[in-house]
C-alpha positions in Angstrom: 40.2 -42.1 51.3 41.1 -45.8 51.3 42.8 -48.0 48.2 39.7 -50.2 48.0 37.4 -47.1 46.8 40.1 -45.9 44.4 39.3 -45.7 40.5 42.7 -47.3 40.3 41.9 -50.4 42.6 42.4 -53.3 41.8 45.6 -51.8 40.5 46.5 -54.9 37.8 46.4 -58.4 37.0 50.2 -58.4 37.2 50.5 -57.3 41.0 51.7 -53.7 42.0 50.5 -54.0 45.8 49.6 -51.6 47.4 48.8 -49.8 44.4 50.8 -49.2 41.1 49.6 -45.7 40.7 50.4 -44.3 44.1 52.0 -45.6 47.3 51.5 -44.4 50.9 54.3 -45.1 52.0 56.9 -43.6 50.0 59.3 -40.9 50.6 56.8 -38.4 49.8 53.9 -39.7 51.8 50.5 -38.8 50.6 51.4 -36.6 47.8 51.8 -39.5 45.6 48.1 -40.8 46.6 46.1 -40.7 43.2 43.0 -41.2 44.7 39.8 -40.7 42.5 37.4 -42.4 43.8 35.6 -45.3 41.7 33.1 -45.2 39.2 32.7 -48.9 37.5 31.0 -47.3 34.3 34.2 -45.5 33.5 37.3 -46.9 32.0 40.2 -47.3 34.2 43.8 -47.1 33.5 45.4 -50.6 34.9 48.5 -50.9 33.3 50.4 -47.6 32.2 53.0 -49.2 29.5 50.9 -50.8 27.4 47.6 -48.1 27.8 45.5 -50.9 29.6 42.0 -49.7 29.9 39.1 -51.9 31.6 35.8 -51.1 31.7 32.6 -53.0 33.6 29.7 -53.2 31.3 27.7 -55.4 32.9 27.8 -58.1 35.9 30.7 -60.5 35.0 31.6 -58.6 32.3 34.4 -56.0 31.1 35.5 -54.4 28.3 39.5 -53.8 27.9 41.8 -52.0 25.5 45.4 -52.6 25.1 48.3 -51.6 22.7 51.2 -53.7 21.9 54.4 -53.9 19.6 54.8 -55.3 16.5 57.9 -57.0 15.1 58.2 -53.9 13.0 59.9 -51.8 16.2 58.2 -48.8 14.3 54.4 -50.1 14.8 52.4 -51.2 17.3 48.9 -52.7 17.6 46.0 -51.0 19.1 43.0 -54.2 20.4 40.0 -54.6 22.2 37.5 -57.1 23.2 35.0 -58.0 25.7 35.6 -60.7 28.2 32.3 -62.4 30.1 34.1 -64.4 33.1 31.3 -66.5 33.5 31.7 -67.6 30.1 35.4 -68.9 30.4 34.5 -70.0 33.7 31.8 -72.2 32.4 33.5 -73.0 29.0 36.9 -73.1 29.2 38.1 -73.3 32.9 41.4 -74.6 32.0 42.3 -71.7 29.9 41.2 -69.4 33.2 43.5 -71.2 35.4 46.3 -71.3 33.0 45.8 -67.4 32.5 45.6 -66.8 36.2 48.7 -69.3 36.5 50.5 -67.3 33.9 50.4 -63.8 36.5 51.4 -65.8 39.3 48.2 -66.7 40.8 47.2 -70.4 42.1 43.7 -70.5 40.5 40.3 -68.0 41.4 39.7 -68.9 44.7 42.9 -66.8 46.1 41.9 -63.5 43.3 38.7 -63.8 45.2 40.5 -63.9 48.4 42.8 -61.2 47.3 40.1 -58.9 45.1 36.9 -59.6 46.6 34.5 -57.6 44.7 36.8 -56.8 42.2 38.1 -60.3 41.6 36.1 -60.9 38.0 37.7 -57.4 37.2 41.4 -59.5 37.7 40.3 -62.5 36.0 39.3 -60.5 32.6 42.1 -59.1 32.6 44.3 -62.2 32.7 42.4 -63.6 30.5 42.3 -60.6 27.7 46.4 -60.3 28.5 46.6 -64.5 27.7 44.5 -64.6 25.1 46.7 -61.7 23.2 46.1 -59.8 20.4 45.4 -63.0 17.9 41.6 -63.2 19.4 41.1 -59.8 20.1 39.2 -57.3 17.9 42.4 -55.1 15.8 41.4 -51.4 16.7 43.8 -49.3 14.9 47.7 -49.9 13.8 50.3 -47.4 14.1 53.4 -45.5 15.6 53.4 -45.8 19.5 52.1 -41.6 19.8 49.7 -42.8 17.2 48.5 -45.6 19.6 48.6 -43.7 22.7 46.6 -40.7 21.3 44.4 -43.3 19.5 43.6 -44.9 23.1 42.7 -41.9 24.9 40.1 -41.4 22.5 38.8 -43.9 22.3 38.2 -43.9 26.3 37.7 -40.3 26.4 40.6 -39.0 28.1 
């Protein structure tokens, strides 16, 4: 069971090396290893506060699902849409690199270092996280159970 076969893996366009879901090398050893292992038609859980969900649906493109707060503290927002890398790549590479400078990273030659296989995976999702909710597609508005509950249907978890 290795990290790179791991539904979780990449773990998020924020970081969380070696994984955010599990670590190895904890106190606890391998009972904190979530492994499942991949299946890139599923949606995957890659950031646990905000209800991330990425999915593949076809080469160089991924659908994502995010919740966030509103400035009511009450409400929050529940988005979606689909990002095709190759189209930012090809249309608006400044706004890639200033996503992928926003997480930290020096531009897509080191996520492809870093990611491999998975690197267009990380890129979408800087990009959808950049972009924000003002471009996405508004899903559903309400209390933060409300947007939870909302997003595990809507994956079908």
């Amino acid at each position: 069971m290795k990290c790179d076969t791991c539904i979780h893996n990449p773990p998020s366009s924020f970081g969380g090396k070696p994984c955010c879901m599990c670590s190895i090398d904890d106190e606890f050893g391998a009972l904190t290893n979530c492994y499942s292992p991949a299946d890139e038609t599923q949606w995957v859980l890659t950031a646990g506060d905000s209800m991330q969900h990425v999915r593949k649906i076809r080469d160089y493109a991924y659908e994502l699902v995010e919740m966030a707060a509103t400035s009511d503290e009450n409400k929050f927002l529940v988005f979606t849409d689909v990002i095709n890398v190759n189209h930012f790549v090809a249309q608006d590479d400044d706004l890639v690199e200033s996503a992928l400078n926003y997480f930290g990273y020096t531009g897509i030659k080191e996520i492809i270092e870093l990611y491999g296989d998975k690197a267009n995976q990380i890129i979408a999702e800087c990009i959808f996280e950049y972009k924000g909710i003002y471009s996405a597609n508004h899903l559903f508005t309400g209390t933060e159970d409300q947007c939870v509950s909302f997003i595990k249907n809507y994956v079908g978890g």
